[in-house]
N, C-alpha and C positions, 0 to 999 in steps of 0.2 A: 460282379467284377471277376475278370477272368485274371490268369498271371502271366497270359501275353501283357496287357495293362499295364500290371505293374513293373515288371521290368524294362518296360517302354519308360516308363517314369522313373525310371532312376539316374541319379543328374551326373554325369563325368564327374564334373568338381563337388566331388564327396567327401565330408572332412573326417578321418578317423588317423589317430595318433594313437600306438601304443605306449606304453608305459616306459621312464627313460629305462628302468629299471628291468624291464622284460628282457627275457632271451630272444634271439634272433627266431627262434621256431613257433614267436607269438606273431609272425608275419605268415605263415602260412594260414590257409585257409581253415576254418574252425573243422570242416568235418574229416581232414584228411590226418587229424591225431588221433582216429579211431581201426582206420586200417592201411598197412602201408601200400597196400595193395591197390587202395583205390585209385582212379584217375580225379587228379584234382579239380575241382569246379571250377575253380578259378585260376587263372596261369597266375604265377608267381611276379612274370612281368606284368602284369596287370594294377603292381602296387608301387606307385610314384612317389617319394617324400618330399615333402616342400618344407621351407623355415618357417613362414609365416603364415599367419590366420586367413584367408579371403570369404570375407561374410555372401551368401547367398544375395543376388542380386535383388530376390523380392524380398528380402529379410529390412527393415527399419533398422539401423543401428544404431547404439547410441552413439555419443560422443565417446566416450570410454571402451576402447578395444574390450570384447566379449573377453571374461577370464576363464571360461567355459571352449576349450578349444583343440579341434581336431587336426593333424596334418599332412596324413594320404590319402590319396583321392586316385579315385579308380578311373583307368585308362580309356577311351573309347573301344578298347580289344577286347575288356569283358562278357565273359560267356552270358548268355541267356538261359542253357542250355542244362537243366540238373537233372540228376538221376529222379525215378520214381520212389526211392525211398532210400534213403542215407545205411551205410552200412555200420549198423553199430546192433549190438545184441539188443533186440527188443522184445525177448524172452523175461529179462532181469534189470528192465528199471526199477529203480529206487525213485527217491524222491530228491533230488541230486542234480545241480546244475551241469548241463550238457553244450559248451560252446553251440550256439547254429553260423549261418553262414548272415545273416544280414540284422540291421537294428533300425529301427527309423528316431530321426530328430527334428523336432521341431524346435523354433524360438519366440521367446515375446519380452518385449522391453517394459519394462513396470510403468504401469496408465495406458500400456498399448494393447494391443490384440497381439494371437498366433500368428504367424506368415504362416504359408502352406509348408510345409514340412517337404523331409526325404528321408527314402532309404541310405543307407550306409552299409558298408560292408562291418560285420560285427568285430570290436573291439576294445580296446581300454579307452578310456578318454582322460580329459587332462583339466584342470578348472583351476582358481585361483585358489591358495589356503585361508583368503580372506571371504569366500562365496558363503552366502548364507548359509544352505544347507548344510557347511561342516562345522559353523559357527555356532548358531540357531536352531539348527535343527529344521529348520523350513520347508518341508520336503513331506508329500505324500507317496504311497504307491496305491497300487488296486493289482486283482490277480482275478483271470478268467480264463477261460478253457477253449479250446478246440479237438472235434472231437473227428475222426474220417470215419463214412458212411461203406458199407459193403462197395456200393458202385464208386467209391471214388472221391465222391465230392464231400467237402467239408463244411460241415457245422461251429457256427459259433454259438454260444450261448447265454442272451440276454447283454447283450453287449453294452443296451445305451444303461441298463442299469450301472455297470460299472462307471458311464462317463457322468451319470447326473451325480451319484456318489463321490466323484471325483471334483465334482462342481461344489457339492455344498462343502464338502472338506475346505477346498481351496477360500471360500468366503471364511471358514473358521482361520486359517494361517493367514490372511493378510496375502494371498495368493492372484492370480491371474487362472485361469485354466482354458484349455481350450474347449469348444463346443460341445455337443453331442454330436453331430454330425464329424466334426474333424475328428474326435475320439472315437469313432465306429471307425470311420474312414482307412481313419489311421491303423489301427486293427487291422481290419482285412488287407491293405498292402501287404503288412510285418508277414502277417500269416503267410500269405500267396508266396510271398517271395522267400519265406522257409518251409515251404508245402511238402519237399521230399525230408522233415525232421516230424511231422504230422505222426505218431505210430499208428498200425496196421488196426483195424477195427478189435478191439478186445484186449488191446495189447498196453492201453494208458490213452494220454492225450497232452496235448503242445501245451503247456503251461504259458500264459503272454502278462507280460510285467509290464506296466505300463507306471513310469516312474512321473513325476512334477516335484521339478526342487528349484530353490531359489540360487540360481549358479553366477550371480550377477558377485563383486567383490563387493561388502562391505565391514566396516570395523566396530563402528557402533552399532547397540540396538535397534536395528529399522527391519523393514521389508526390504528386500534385494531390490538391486536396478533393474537385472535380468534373471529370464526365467528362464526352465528347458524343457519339455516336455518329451522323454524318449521311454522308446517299449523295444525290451529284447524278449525272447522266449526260449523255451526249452525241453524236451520231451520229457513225461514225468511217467511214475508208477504211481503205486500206492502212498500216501504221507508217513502213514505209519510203520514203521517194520513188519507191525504184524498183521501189515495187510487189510483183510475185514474181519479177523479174530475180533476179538474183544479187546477194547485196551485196559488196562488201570491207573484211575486220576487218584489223588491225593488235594484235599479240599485245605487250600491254604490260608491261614487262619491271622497271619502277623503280616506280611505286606497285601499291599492294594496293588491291582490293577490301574484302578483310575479314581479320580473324583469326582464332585456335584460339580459344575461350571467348569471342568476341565478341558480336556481333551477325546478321554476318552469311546466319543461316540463318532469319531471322524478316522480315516484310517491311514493318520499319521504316525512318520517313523518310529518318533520316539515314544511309542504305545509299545511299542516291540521293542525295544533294549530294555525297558521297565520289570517285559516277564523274564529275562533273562535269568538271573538269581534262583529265583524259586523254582523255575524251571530245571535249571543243572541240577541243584539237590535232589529235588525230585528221580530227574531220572537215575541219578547216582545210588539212588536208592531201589530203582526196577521199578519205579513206575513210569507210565507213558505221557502224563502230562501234570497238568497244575488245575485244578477249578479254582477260579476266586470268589470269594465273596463281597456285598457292598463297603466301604470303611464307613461307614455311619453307626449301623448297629450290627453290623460283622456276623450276619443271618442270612441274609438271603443273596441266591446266586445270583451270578454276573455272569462269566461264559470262562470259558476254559484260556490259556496263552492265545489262541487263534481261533480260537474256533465259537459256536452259539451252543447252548448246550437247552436239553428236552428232555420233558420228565415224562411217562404213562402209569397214568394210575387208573384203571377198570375203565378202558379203552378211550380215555381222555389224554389229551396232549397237553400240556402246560409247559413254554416257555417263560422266562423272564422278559419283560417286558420293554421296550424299548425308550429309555428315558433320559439318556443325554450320556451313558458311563458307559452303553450298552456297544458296539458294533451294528449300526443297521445290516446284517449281513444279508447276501444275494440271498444263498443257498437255503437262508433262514427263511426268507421271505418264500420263497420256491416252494418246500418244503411245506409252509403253514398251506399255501393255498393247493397244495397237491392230498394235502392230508382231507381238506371242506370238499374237495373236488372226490375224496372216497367213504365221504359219508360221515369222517372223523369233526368230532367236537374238540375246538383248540383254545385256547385259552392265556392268554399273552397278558401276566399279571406278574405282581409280587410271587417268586415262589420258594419257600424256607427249604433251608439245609436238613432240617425234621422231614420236608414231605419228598424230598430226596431220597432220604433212607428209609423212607418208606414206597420206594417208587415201585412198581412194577417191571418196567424199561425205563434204561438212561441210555441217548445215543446225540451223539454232536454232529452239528453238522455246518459245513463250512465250503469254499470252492477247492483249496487241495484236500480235504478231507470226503467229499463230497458227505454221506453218512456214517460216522465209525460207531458201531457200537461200543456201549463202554460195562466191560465184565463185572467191575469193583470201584468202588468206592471207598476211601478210606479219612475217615475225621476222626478227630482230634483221637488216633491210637482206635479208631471203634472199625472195622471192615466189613462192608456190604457187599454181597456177590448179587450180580442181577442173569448174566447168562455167560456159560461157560462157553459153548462153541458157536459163533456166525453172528448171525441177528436176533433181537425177539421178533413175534411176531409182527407187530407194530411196523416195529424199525424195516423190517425185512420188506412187508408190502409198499412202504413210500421209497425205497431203496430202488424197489425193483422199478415201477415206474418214473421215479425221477432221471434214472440213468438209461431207461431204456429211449427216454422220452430227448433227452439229450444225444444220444448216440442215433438218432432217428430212426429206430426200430419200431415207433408205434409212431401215431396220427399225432402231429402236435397242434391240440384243440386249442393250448394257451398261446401259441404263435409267440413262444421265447425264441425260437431257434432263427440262426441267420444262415444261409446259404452260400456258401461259395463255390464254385465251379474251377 
């Protein structure tokens, strides 16, 4: 797919409503807050406001006005036309959300399918206060990368894994989702059409959020009427501050993560407002994240606030094992089979907080973390140093080819990576 394509497919009647509450400079175009110098991508007159909702013509609606609802829509005067690379410092990303210039949305009515989706110009959107997702909680995300090649063209990486992921999620929430195929699809649009937000080879990569909530109103206990499926993205750095130093967890001992028959193995929202707590103290304290433990017998590891977490011990890999509390995560999965593919014996079992502190290498790994190593360790008051500057060994050689292998600097034999031009 080329981003003639996609911009070919971008529909006039495009719904996007900023917030009542926004200032008027939330109407300009997301990359022209970065310098003033730049020429706008998009004319200013290019943005219409209308009063009322108008549902996509191939969209099913229900009987019940969408409470999920957009209200400017882009002109036929719209440029096609973007710089080759957005002017913003791409020296010193952080890990920090960056406005781009467009979002795609899709819709599906609850017992129905997707309609084909659109791009949208990026914005705030507007939904009912009675929508599931702010009620219930009913809402997934997923996070994957895009990475640009020396020549130009763009890599995605493992993409349908995020949409099957996003599949069996959505059977745990009482959900809808849409395909694999429309979840790829849908990707490579978003990308294309924010390709000059891509950073320079070595520089980060376009972070793509791919959200499913239940945005339909309802008051009582139930599944929404209606569903949404939208992905913005945003150029990112490192996750950590400290880059690929070493970080320091602190193994938290008095709340959970998750439980047996819960949630926690699908990667819904409210998995993430849960580590919150433990997370602030922690860092309020200089460390860099949280590891949790099972709550059953409050011994053996689970995985870090976001991240999968790996032990080495006399050149054995041992994760914890994937049992329903766990995060099936990509990077994890990538990782095991990058490590069998260099000769390494991996080991995907129960593994204790004892064989932690006794580890050789600890290092997490995750899609915004891709691999961090982790310096220390600290339980209950006891502290463990594993490496003070970069990687261990270990860590360092699955590091090295899993990002080179992404950034398409070497042969991709596992045929993860997606192409775009």
């Amino acid at each position: 797919m080329d981003s003639s394509a996609v911009f070919a497919s971008l529909q006039p009647n495009t719904f996007l409503r900023p917030s009542r509450s926004s200032s008027s400079s939330s109407l300009l175009p997301p990359s022209s807050i970065f310098s003033s110098h730049r020429p706008l991508l998009y004319p200013l007159q290019s943005l219409k406001l209308q009063k009322q909702f108008l549902a996509p013509a191939s969209f099913n609606v229900n009987p019940v006005p969408s409470p999920f609802k957009t209200d400017a829509i882009l002109s036929d005067t719209y440029s096609t036309e973007t710089p080759e690379l957005a002017d913003i410092d791409w020296d010193n990303l952080g890990f920090a959300f960056l406005p781009t210039d467009y979002m795609y949305i899709m819709k599906c009515p609850r017992g129905g399918s997707f309609s084909e989706g659109e791009l949208q110009r990026f914005g705030n959107i507007e939904m009912s206060p009675s929508a599931g997702i702010l009620n219930y909680g009913q809402g997934l995300f997923e996070g994957l990368k895009a990475y640009k090649k020396e020549d130009g063209c763009i890599l995605l990486f493992r993409p349908e894994e995020n949409a099957m992921r996003m599949s069996f999620g959505a059977e745990r929430m009482c959900m809808p989702s849409p395909t694999v195929e429309q979840f790829v699809e849908a990707v490579k649009k978003t990308v294309l059409a924010n390709k000059c937000w891509v950073p320079p080879p070595g520089k980060g990569s376009l972070y793509i959020r791919p959200l499913l909530m239940g945005s339909g109103a309802v008051l009582g206990l139930a599944p929404a009427p209606e569903y949404t499926f939208l992905i913005y993205v945003s150029p990112v750095g490192n996750y950590f501050k400290e880059g690929i130093a070493p970080i320091k967890l602190i193994v938290e001992h008095e709340l959970h993560r998750a439980t047996p028959g819960g949630t926690g193995g699908v990667k819904t929202i409210g998995n993430y407002a849960a580590v919150l707590k433990a997370q602030s103290a922690a860092k309020a304290k200089g460390y860099s994240d949280v590891l949790y433990l099972d709550c059953v017998h409050n011994k053996y590891l689970e995985e870090v606030s976001s991240c999968n977490i790996f032990i080495v011990k006399d050149k054995v890999i041992s994760t914890p094992a994937i049992k329903g509390t766990i995060l099936p995560g990509i990077t994890r999965k990538s990782i095991i089979d990058v490590a069998r593919s260099q000769g390494f014996q991996v080991e995907e079992r129960l593994v204790t907080v004892d064989e932690l502190l006794d580890a050789d290498e600890v290092f997490c790994t995750g899609t915004a973390v891709v691999i961090s190593p982790v310096g220390s360790i600290t339980y209950m008051g006891r502290r463990v140093s594993y490496v003070e500057d970069g990687f261990g060994t270990v860590a360092q050689q699955l590091y090295s080819v899993l990002t080179r292998l992404q950034m398409g600097l070497i042969e991709d034999k596992m045929n993860w990576t997606v192409e775009l031009s």
